[in-house]
C-alpha positions in Angstrom: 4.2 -11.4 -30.6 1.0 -10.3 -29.4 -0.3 -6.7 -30.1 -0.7 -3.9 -27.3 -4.3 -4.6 -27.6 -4.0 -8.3 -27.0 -1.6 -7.6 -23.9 -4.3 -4.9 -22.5 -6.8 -7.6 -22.4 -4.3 -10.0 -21.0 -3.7 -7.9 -18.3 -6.8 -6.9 -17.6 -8.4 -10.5 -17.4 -5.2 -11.3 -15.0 -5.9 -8.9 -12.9 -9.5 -9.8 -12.7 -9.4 -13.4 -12.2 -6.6 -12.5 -9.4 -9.5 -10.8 -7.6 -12.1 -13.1 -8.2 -9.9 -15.5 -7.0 -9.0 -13.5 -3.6 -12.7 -12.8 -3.3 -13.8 -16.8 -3.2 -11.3 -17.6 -1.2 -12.6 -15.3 1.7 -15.6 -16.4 1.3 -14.9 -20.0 1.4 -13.0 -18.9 4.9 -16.5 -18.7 6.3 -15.3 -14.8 6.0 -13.5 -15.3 9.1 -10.1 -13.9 9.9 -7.5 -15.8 12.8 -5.7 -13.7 14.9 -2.8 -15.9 16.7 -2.1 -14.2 20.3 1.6 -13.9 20.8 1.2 -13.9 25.2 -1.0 -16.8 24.9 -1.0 -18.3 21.7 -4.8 -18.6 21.6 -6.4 -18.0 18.2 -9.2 -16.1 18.5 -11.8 -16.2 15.6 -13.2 -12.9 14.5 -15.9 -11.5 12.1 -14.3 -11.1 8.9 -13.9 -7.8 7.2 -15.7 -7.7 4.2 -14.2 -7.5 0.8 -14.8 -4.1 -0.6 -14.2 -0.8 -2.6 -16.1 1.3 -1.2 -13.5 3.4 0.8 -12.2 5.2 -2.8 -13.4 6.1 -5.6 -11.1 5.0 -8.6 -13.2 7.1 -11.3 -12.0 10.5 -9.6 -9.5 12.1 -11.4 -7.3 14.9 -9.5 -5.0 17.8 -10.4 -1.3 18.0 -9.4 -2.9 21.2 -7.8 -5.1 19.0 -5.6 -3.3 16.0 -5.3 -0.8 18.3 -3.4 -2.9 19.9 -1.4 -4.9 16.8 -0.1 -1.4 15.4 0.7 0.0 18.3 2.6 -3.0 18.7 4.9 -3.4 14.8 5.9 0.5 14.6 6.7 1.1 18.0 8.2 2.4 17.7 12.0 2.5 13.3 11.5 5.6 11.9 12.3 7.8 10.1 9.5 10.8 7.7 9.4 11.6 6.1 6.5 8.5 3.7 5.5 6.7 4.5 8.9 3.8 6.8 9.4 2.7 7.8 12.4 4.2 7.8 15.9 6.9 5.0 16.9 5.4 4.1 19.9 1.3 3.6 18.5 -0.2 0.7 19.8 -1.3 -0.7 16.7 1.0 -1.4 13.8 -0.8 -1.4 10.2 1.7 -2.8 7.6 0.6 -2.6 4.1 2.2 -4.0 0.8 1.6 -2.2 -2.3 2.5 -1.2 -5.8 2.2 2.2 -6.5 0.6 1.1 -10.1 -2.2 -0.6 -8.7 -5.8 0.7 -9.0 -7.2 -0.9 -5.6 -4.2 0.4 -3.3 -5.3 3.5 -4.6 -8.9 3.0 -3.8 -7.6 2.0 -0.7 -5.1 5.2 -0.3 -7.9 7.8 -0.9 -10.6 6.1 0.9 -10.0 3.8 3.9 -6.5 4.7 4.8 -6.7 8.6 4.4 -9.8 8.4 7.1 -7.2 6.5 9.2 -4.9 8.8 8.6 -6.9 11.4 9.7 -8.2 9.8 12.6 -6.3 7.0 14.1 -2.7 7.8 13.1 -3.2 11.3 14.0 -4.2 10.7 17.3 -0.9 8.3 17.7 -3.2 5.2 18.1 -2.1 3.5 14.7 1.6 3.8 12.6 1.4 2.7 8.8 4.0 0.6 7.7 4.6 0.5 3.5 6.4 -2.2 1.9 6.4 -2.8 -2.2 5.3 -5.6 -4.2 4.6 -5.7 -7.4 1.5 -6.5 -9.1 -0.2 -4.1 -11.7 2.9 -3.2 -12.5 4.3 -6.2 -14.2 1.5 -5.3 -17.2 3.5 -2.2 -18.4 5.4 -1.0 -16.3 7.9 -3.7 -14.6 10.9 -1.8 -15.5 10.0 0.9 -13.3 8.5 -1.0 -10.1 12.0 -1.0 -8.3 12.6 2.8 -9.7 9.8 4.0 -8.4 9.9 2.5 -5.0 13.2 2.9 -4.2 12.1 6.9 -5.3 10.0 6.6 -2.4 12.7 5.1 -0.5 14.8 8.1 -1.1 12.1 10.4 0.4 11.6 8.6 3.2 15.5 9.4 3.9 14.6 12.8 4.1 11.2 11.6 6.4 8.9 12.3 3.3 7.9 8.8 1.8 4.5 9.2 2.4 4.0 12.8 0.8 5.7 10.5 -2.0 3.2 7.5 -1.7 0.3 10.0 -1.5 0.8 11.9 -4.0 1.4 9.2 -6.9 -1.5 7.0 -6.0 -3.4 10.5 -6.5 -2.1 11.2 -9.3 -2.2 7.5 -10.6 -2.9 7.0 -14.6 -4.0 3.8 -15.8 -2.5 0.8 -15.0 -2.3 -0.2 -19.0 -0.6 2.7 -20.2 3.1 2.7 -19.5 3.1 6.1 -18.1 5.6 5.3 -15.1 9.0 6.4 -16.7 11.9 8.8 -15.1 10.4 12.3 -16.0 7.1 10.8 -13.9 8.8 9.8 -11.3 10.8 12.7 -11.1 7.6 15.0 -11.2 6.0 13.3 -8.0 9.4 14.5 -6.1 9.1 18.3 -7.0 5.8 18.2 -5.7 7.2 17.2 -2.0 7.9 20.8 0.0 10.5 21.1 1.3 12.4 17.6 -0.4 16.6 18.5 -1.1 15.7 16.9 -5.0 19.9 16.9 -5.4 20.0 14.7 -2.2 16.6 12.7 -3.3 18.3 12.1 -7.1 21.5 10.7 -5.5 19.9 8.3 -3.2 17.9 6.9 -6.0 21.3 5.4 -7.1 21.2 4.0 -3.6 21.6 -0.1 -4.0 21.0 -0.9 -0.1 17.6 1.1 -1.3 17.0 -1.4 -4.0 17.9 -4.5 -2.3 15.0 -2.7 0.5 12.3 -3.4 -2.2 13.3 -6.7 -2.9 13.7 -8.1 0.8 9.8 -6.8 0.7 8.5 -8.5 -2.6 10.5 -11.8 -0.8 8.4 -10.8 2.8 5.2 -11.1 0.4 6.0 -14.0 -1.3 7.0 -15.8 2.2 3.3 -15.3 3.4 2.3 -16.8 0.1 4.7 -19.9 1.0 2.9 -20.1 4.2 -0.4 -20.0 2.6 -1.2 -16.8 5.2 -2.3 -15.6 2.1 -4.1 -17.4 -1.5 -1.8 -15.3 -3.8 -0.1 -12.5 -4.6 -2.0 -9.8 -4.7 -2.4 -6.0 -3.4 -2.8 -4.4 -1.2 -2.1 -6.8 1.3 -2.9 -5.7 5.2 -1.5 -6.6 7.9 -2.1 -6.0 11.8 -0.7 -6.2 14.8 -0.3 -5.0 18.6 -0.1 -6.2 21.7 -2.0 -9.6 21.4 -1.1 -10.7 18.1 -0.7 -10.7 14.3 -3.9 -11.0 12.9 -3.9 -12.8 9.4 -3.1 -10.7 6.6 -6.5 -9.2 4.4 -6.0 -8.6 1.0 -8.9 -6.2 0.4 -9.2 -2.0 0.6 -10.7 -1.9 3.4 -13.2 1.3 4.5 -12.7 3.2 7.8 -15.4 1.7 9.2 -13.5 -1.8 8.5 -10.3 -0.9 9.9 -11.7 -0.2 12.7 -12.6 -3.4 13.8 -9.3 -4.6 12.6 -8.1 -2.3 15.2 -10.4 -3.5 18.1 -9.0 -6.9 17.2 -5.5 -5.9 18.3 -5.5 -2.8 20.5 
């Protein structure tokens, strides 16, 4: 059996020959991205959005303290149901897959998509759609993927999914240290104000909640299938409004970035 040591490496040279391998294939996509037109079914080519990190910083650490705070003033007076962010009837629908382990959907989560946030989703231009798939978690903490999720889940029940969402990737440790067990995921709840934590703790039990989180990891691997995609990777962004689906980017995208994802489709 290999050591911890050996499986740390392992998973760290996974991860980064996933990325590499997400990288090259943009680029051998002439960094392009196809955006099929439902009316018309015209694909219009667009400038691609470059792969990068630069929304989030993953080196800043932050306290429960902060983590709450941060969370409570982006989401205070948005709209929830369920997974959904934002106002029902927003032109511009911005689905996004991730795993609540992984280090780039929390780049992502503190930089590109907390502008958007801000900006777009508060002005009822965009809704955010979150659906799970793992990825880091598999390393260490695979037992608790569906746990955690369907935790989520159960906040979103109560309209608070994204306070939940938020505040992990905040608070995220590192993704090879098996940090993710019941006592964590109970601690992310009883930050939420406001969250009934005896309605929350039954509804994790809920199994139409799990079976939620696995209809998404089979959503993901159906764009795989379709080669929409190179691999299964996250976070994995997807747009659409009123002339199209454009092809899913696998990247964490800056503000500046998602906005001309959202010219693409508005």
């Amino acid at each position: 059996m290999a050591s911890r040591a050996e499986q740390k490496a392992a998973a760290r040279a996974a991860r980064e020959a996933r990325l590499k391998a997400a990288s090259k294939n943009q680029a051998r996509n002439t960094r392009l991205l196809r955006l099929a037109s439902v009316a018309g079914g015209v694909a219009i080519v667009i400038v691609v959005i470059i792969l990068a990190v630069g929304g989030g910083s993953g080196s800043t650490t932050y306290t429960n303290k902060q983590a709450k705070a941060i969370v409570n003033h982006l989401l205070k007076g948005i709209p929830q149901s369920g997974n959904t962010l934002g106002n029902p009837k927003a032109k511009i629908t911005l689905t996004e897959y991730g795993d609540l382990v992984c280090p780039i959907c929390r780049d992502f989560a503190i930089g590109g998509e907390h502008d958007t946030i801000a900006k777009e989703v508060r002005a009822g231009k965009v809704k955010i759609v979150y659906r799970a798939d793992e990825t880091a978690s598999g390393a260490f903490n695979h037992k608790e993927f569906v746990p955690g999720q369907v935790a989520a889940l159960a906040a979103g029940l109560q309209h608070k999914e994204w306070n939940y969402i938020l505040l992990w990737y905040y608070e995220q440790k590192s993704e090879d240290t098996a940090y993710v067990t019941n006592h964590w995921i109970q601690g992310i709840a009883l930050q939420i104000p406001g969250l009934d934590l005896t309605k929350w703790q039954s509804d994790r039990n809920s199994s139409a909640l799990a079976s939620r989180v696995k209809s998404d990891e089979q959503a993901m691997a159906a764009l795989v299938a379709a080669k929409e995609i190179p691999s299964n990777a996250t976070p994995t962004l997807v747009f659409s409004g009123s002339k199209g689906t454009a092809q899913p980017v696998q990247a964490p995208l800056t503000y500046s970035q998602l906005k001309t994802a959202y010219g693409i489709v508005s």
